[in-house]
OpenMM code with the backbone's topology and positions (N, CA, C; nanometers):
from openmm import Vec3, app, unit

residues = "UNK UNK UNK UNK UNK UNK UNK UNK UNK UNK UNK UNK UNK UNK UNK UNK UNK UNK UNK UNK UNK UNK UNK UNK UNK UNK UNK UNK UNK UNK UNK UNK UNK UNK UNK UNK UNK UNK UNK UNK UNK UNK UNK UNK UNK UNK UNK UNK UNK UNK UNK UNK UNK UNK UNK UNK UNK UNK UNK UNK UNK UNK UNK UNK UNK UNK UNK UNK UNK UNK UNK UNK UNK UNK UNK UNK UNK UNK UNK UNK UNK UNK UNK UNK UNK UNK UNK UNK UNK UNK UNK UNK UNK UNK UNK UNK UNK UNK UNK UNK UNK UNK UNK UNK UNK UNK UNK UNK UNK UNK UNK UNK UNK UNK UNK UNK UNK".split()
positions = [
    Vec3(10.7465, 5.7563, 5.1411),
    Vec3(10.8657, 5.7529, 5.2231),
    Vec3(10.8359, 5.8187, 5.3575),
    Vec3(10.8602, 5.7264, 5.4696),
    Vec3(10.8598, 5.8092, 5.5947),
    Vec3(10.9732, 5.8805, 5.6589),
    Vec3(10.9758, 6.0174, 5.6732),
    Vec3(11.0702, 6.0810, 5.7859),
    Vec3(11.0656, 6.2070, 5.6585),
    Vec3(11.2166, 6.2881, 5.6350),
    Vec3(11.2085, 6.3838, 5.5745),
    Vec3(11.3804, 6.4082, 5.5919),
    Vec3(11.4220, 6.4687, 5.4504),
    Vec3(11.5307, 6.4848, 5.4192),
    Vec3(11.5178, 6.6250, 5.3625),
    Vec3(11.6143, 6.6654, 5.3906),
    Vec3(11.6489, 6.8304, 5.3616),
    Vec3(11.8091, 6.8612, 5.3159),
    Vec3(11.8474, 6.9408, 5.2500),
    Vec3(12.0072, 6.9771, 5.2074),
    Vec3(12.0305, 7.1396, 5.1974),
    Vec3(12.1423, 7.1751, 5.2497),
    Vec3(12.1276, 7.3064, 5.2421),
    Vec3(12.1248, 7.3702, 5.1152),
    Vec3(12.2024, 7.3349, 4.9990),
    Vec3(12.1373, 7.3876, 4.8940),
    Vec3(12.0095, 7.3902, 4.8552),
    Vec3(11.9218, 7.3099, 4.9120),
    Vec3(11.7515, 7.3152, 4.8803),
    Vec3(11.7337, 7.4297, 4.9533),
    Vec3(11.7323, 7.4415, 5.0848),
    Vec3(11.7592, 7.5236, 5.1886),
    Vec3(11.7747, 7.6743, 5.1354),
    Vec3(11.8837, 7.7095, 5.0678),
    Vec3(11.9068, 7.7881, 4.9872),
    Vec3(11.8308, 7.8578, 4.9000),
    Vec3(11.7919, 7.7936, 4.8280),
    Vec3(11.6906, 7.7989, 4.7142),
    Vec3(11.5523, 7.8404, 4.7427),
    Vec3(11.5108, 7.7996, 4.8466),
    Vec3(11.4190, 7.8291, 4.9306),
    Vec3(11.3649, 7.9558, 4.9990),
    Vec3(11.5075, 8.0136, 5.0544),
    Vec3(11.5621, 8.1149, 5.1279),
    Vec3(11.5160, 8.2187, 5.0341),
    Vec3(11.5853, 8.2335, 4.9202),
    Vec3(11.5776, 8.2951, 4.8098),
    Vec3(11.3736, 8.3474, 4.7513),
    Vec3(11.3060, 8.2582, 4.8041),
    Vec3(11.2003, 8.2871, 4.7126),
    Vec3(11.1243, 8.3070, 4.8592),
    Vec3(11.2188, 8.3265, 4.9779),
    Vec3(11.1182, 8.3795, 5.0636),
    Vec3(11.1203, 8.5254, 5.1229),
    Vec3(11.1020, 8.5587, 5.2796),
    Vec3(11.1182, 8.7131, 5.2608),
    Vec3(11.2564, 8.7502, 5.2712),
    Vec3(11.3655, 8.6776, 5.2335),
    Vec3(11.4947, 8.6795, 5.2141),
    Vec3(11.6004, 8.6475, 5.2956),
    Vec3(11.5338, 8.5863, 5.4569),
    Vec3(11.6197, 8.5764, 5.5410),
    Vec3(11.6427, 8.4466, 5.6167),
    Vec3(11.4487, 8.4175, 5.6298),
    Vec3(11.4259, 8.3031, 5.6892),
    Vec3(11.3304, 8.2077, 5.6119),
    Vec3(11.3668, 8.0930, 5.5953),
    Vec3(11.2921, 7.9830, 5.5114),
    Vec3(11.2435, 7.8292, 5.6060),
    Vec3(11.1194, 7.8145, 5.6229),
    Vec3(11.0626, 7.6806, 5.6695),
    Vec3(11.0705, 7.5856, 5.6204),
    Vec3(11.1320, 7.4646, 5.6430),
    Vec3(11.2002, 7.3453, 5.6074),
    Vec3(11.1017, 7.2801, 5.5735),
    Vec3(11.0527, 7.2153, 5.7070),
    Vec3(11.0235, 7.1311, 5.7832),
    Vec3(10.9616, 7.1261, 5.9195),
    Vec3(10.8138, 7.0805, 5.9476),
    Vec3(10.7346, 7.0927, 6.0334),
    Vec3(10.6486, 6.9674, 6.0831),
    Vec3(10.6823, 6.8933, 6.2181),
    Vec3(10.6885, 6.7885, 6.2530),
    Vec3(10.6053, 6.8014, 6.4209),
    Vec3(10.4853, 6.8018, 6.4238),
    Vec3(10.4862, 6.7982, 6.5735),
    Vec3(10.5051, 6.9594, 6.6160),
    Vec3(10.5444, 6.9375, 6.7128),
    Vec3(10.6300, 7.0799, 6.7963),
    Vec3(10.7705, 7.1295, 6.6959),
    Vec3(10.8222, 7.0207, 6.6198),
    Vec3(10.9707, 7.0383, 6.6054),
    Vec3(10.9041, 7.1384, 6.4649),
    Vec3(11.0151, 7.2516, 6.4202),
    Vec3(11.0156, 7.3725, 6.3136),
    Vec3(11.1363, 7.3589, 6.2821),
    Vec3(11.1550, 7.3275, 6.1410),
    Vec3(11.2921, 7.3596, 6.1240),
    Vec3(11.3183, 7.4620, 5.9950),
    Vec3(11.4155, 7.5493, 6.0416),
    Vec3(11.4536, 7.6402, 5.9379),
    Vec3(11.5753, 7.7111, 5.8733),
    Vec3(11.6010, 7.7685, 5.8023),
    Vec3(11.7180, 7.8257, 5.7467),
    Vec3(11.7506, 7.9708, 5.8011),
    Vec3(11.7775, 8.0246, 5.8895),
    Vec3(11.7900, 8.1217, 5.9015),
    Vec3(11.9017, 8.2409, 5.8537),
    Vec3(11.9196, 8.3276, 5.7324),
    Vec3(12.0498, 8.4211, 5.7281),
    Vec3(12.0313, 8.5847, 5.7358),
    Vec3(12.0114, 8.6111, 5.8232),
    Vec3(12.0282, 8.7388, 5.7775),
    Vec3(12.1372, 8.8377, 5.7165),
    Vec3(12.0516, 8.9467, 5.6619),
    Vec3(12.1388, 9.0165, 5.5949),
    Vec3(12.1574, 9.1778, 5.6607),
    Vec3(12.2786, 9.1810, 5.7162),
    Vec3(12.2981, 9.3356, 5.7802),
    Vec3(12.2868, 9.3750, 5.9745),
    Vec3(12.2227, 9.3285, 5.9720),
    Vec3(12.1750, 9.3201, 6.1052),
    Vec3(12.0820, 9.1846, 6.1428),
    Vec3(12.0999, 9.1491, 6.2500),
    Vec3(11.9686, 9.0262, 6.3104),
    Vec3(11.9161, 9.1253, 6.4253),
    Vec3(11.7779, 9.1317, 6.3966),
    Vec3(11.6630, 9.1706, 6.4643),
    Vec3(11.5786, 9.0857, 6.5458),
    Vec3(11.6210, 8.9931, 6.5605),
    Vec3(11.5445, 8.8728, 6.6347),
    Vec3(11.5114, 8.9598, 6.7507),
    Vec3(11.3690, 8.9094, 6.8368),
    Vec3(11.3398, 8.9374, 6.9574),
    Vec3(11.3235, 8.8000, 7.0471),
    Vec3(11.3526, 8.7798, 7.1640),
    Vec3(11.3384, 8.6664, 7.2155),
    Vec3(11.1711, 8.5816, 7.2154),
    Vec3(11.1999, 8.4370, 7.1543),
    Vec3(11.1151, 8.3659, 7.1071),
    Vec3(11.0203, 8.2719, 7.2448),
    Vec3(10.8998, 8.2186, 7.2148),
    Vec3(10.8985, 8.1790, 7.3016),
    Vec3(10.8764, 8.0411, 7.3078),
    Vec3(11.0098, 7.9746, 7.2429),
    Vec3(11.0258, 7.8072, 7.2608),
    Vec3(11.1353, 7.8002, 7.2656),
    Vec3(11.1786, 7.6642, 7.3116),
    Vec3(11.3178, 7.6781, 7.3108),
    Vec3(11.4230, 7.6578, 7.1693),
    Vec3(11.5387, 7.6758, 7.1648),
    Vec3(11.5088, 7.6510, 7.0110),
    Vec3(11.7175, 7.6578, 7.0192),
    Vec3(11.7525, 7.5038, 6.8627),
    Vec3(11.8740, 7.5385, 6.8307),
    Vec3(11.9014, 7.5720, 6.7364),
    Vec3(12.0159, 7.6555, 6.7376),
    Vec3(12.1202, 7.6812, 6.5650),
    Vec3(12.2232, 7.5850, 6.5684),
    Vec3(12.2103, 7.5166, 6.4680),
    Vec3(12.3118, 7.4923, 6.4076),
    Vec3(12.3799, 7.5621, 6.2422),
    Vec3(12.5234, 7.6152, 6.3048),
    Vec3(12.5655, 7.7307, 6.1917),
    Vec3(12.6491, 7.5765, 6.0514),
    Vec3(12.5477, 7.6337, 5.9504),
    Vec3(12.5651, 7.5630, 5.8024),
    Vec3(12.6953, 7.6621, 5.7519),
    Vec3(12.6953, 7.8211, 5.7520),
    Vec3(12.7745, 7.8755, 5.7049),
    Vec3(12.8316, 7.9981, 5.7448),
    Vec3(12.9459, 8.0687, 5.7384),
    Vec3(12.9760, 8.1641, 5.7925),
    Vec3(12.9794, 8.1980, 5.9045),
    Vec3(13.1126, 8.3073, 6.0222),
    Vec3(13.1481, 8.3520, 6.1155),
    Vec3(13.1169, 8.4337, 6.1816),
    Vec3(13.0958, 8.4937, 6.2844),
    Vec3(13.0611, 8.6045, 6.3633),
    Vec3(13.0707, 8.5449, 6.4809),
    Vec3(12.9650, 8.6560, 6.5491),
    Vec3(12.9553, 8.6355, 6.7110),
    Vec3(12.7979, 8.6400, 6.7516),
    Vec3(12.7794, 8.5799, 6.8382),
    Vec3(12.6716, 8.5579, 6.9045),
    Vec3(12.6478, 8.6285, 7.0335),
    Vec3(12.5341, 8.6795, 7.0782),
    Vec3(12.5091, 8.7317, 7.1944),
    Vec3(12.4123, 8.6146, 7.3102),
    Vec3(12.4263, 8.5786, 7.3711),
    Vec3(12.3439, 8.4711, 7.4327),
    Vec3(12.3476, 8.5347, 7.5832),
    Vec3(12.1898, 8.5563, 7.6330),
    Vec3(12.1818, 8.6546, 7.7207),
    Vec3(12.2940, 8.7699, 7.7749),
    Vec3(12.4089, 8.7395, 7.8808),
    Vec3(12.5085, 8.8120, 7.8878),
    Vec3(12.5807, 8.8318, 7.8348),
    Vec3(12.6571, 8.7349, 7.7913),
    Vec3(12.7379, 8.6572, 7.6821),
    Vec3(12.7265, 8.6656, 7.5880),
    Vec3(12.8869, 8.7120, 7.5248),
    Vec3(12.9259, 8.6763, 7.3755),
    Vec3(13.0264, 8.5735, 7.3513),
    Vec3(12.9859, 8.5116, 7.2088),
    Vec3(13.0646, 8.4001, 7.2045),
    Vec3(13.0961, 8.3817, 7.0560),
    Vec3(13.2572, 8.3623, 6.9664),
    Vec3(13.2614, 8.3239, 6.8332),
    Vec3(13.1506, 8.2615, 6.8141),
    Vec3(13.1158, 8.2108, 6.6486),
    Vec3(13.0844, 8.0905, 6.6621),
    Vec3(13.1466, 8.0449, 6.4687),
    Vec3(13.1412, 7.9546, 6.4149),
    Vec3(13.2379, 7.8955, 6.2734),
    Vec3(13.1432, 7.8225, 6.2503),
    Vec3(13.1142, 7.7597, 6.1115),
    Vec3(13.0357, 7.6235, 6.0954),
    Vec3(13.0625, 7.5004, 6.1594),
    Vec3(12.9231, 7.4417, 6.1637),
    Vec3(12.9368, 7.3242, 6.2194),
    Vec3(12.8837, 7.3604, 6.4193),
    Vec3(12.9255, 7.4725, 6.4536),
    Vec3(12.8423, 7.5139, 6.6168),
    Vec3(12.7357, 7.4909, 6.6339),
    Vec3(12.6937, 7.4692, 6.7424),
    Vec3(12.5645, 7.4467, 6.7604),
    Vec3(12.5049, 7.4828, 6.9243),
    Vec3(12.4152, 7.5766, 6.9150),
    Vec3(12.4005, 7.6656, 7.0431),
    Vec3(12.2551, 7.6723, 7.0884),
    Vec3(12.2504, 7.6208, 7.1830),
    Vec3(12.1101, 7.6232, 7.2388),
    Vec3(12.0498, 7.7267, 7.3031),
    Vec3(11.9435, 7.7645, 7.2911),
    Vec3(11.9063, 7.9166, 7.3738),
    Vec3(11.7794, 7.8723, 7.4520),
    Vec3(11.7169, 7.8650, 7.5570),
    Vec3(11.6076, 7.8444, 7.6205),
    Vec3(11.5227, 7.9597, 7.5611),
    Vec3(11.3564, 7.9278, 7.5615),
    Vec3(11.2595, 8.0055, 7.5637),
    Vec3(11.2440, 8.1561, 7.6688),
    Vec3(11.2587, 8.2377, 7.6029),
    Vec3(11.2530, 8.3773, 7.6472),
    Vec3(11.4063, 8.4399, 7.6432),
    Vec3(11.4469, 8.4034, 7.6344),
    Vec3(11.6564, 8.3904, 7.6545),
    Vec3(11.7105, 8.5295, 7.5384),
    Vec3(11.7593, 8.6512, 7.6133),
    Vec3(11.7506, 8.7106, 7.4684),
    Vec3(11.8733, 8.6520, 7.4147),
    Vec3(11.8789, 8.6696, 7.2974),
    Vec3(11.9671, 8.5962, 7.2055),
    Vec3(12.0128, 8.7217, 7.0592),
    Vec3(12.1154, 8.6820, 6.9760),
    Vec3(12.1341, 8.7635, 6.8506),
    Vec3(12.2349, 8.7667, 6.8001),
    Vec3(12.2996, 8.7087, 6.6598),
    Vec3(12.3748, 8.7024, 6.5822),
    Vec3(12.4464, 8.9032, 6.5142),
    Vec3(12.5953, 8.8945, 6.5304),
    Vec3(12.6074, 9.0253, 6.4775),
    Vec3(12.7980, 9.0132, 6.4710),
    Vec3(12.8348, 9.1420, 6.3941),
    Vec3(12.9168, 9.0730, 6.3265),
    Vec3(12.9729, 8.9627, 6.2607),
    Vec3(12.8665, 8.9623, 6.1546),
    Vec3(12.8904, 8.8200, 6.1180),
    Vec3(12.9218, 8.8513, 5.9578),
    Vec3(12.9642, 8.6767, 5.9020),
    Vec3(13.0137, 8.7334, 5.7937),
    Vec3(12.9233, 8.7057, 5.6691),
    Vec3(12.9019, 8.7983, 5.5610),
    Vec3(12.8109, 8.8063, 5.4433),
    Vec3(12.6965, 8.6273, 5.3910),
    Vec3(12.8295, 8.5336, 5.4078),
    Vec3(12.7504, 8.4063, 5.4119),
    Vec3(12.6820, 8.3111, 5.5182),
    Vec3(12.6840, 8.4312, 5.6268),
    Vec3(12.6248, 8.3286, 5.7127),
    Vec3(12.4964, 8.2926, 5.7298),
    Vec3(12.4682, 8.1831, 5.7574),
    Vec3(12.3993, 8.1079, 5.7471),
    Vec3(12.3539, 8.0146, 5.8315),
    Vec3(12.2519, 7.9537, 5.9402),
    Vec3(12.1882, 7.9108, 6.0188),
    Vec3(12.0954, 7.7846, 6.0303),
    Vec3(12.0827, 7.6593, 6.0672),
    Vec3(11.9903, 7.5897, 6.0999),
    Vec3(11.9218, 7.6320, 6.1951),
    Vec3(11.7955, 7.6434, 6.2097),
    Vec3(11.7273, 7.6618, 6.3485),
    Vec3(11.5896, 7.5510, 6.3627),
    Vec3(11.6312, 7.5267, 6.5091),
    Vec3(11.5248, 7.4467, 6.5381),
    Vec3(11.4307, 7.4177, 6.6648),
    Vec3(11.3037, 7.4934, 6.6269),
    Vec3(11.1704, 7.5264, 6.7364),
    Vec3(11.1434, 7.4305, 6.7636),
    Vec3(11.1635, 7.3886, 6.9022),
    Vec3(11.0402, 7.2603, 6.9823),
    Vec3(10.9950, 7.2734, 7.1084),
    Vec3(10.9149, 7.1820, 7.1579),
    Vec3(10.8702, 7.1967, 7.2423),
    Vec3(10.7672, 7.2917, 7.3005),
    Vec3(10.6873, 7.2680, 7.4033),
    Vec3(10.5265, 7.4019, 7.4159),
    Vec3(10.6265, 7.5173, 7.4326),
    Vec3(10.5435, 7.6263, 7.4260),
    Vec3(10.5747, 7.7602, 7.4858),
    Vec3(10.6168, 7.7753, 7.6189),
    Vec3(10.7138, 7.8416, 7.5816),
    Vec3(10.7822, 7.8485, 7.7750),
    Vec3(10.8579, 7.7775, 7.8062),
    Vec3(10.8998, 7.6883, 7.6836),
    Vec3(11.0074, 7.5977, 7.7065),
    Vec3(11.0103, 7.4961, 7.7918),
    Vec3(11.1020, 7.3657, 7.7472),
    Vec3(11.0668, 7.2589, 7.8029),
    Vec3(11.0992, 7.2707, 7.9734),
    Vec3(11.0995, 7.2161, 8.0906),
    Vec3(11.1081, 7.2303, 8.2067),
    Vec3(11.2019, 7.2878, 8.2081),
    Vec3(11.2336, 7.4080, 8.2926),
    Vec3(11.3631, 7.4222, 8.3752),
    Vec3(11.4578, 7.3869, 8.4479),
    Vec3(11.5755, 7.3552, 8.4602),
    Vec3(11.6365, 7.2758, 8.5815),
    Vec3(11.7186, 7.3519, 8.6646),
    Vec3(11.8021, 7.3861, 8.7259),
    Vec3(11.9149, 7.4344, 8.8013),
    Vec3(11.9902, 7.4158, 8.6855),
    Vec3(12.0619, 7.4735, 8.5939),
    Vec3(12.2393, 7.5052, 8.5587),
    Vec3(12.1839, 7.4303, 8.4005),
    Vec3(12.2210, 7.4418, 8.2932),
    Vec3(12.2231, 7.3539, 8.2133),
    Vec3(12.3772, 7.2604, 8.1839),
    Vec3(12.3716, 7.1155, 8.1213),
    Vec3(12.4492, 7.0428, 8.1234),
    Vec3(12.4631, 6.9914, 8.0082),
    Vec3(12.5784, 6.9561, 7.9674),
    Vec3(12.6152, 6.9031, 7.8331),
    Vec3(12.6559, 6.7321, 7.8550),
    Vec3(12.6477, 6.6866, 7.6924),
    Vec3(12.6867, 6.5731, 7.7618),
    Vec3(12.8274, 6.5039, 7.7490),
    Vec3(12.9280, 6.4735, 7.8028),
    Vec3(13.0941, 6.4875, 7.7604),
    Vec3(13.1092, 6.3415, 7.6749),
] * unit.nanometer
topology = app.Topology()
chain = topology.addChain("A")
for resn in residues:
    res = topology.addResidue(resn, chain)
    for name in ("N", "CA", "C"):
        topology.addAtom(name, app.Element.getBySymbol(name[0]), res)
């Protein structure tokens, strides 16, 4: 079978038999994909690719360089390479997609980032 399928209960399960926080999916190229939850605190230090979450489970807040922002399942937040970033107050099940691509240093820079409406 070509491509690759993943579910968060696998995800889960996974999580569990690793160093308890973060679990590797899936590895494609540049693209990394993973489960990310921490427990108590997030210690992340800024990474150096660019990289998204998408939140599978549970509430809190996010720090994204200056900025704080809710975030609920189903969000999905992009952080550029070097960007400090960090999940806190959050709640016991939360829970994270994350996904590394692109070289180091992140893909080009532009003026302003843009969404698409």
């Amino acid at each position: 079978m070509e491509g690759w399928h993943g579910s968060f209960p696998q995800a889960l399960e996974r999580l569990s038999g690793s160093d308890g926080h973060t679990a590797t999916l899936f590895v494609h190229g540049t693209l990394k994909v993973l489960l990310y939850a921490p427990k108590g605190a997030d210690q992340q230090i800024p990474h150096d690719r660019d990289e998204i979450y998408i939140v599978a489970s549970g509430t809190g807040q996010f720090q994204l360089g200056e900025g704080n922002l809710a975030f609920a399942p189903g969000d999905v937040m992009f952080v550029p390479a070097g960007v400090e970033h960090r999940f806190f107050d959050f709640s016991d099940d939360f829970a994270t997609w994350v996904m590394f691509y692109g070289p180091k240093g992140g893909e080009m820079r532009r003026p302003g980032l843009s969404a698409v409406d």
